[in-house]
N, C-alpha and C positions, 0 to 999 in steps of 0.2 A: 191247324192253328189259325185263329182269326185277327185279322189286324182291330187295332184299337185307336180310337181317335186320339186321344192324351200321348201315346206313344210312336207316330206318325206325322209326316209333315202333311196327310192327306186331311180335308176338312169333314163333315160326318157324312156329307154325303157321297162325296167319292168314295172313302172307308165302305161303306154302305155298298155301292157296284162292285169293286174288287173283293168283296167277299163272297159275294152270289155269282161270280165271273170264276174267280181260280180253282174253285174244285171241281167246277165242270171238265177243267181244259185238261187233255191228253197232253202224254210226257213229249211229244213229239213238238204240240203248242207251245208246251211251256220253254221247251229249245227254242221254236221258233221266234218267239216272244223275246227272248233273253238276246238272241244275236243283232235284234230288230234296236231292242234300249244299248247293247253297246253300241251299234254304228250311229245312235242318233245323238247320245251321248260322247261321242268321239267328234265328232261332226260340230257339236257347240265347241269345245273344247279347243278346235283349230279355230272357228269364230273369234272367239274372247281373247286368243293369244294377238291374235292379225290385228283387233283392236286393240289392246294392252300398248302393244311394239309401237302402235299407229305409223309404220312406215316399213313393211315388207317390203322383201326383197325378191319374193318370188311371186308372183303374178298370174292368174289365167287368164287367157285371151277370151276364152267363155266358157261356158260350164262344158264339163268333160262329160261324152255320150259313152253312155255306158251301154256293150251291143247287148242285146237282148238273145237269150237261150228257145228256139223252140223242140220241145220234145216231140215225139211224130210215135203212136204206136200201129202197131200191124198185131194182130190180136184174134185170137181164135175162140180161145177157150179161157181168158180174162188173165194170164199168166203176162204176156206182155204188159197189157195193159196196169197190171197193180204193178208193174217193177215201174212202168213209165212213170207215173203219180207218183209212187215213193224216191223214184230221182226229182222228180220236179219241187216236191217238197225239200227234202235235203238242199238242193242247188237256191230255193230261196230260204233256206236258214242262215245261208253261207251271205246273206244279201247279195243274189246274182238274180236278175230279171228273167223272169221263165214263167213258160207257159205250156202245159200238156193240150194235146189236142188228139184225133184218132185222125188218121188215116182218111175216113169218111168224112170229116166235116170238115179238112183242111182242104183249102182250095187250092188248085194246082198253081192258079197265077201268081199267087201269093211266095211263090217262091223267088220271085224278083225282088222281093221285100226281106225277107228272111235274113239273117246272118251266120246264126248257131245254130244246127240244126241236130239235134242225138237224136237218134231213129233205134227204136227197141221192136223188133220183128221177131216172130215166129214165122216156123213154114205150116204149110199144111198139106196133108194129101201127100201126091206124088212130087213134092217139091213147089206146088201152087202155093202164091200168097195168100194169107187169111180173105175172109169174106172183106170186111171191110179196109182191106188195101188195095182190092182190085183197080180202082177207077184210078187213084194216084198209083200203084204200078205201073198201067198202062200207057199214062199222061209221061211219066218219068224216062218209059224206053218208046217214045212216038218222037215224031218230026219237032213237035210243038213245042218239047221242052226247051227252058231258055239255058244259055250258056249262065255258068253258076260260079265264075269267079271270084266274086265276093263271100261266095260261102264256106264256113267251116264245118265241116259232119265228123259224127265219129256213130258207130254201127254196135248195136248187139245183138246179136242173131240167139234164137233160139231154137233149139231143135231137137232129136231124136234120135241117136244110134241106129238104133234098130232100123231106120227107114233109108232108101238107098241116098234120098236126095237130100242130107242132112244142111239144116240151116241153110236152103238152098235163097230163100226168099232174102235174109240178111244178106249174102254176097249179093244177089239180085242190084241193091240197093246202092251197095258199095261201089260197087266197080261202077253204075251208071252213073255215081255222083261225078266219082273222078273222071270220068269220060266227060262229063258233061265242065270240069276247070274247077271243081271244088275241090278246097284243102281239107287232108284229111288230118284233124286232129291228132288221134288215135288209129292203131291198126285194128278193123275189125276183134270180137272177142264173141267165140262161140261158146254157147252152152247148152250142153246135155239137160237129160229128165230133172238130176240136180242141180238147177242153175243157180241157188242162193250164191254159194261161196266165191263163182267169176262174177256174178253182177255186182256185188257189194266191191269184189277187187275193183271193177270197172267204175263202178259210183265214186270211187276216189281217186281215180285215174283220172278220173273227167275233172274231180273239182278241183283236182292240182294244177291239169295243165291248163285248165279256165283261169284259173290266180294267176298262172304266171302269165299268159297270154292278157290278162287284163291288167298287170303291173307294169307290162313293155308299154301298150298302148299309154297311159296314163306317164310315166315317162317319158315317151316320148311328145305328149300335148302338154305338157308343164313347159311355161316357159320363163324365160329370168327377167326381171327388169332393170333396166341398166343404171349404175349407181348415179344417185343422184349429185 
């Protein structure tokens, strides 16, 4: 179905972009897209009331920081890696700040920056981390790494029955985080050759206790102003 000018608040030439724009977009986009116009449209919504009232009662001190998600994968044979992406996407449909990155190209200092960290690992070999988590493995259980109690992690380890040192890389990660004074969101979640069925369980594990953990924060940085 094509929009039409006469029948839209859109003028010809917008009509015009939004129709050679929507058929291209995957079902995934058009999710994306949708949760994108309700928060922005929620968002004028509280605007126009605050003016309407013209004298609220509630007040921010300054705009509330929303923490930021980094995803982290450990990745062999690209299984980690597309679950990483398909959380990263999902967690910004949900309007949650996120960013996938590998293992290789995240700096290790940058963990002083970090807040949210979900790490999606496989193992490989006899219990070895993938090729490209070697260097932050290393960086993560040496002298150098920084205490990490500003961070929250939660782990998905992937792995193989059949091998003795099952999701050995995933605990690797875990236990070092907590050692290191990070909160653990979530308790690690291993999965076998089948892992669709616990990663999706874990994809909304994550984005539950992310809501509630970003509703306490925002509660608690709302503050009242006092009657006039």
């Amino acid at each position: 179905m094509k929009l039409q000018v006469n029948n839209s608040p859109f003028n010809e030439e917008q009509v015009t972009l939004l129709n050679d724009l929507l058929p291209k977009l995957t079902s995934a986009q058009k999710t994306w897209l949708n949760g994108f116009l309700a928060a922005t449209s929620a968002s004028d919504v509280i605007i126009e009331e605050v003016i309407d009232n013209n004298a609220p009662t509630a007040v921010q001190a300054a705009p509330q920081k929303t923490r930021t998600v980094t995803v982290l994968f450990a990745s062999q044979t690209g299984n980690a890696q597309n679950l990483a992406q398909k959380l990263t996407f999902e967690l910004q449909a949900q309007n949650i700040e996120a960013e996938v990155l590998s293992m290789a190209k995240f700096k290790p200092n940058n963990l002083k920056k970090v807040e949210d960290v979900l790490i999606v690992a496989s193992t490989n070999g006899e219990g070895e981390p993938p090729d490209n988590a070697i260097g932050f493995h290393e960086f993560l259980h040496s002298k150098r790494a920084p205490k990490l109690d500003h961070v929250r992690y939660a782990v998905l380890a992937l792995g193989d029955t059949s091998y003795e040192f099952y999701c050995k890389t995933g605990h690797d990660f875990d236990s070092r985080l907590k050692e290191l004074g990070a909160e653990q969101l979530l308790p690690i979640v291993e999965c076998d050759v089948d892992y669709e069925e616990p990663a999706a369980k874990w994809f909304a594990d994550i984005q539950n206790v992310l809501a509630q953990a970003t509703a306490s924060t925002e509660a608690a940085q709302t503050t009242t102003a006092p009657a006039a």
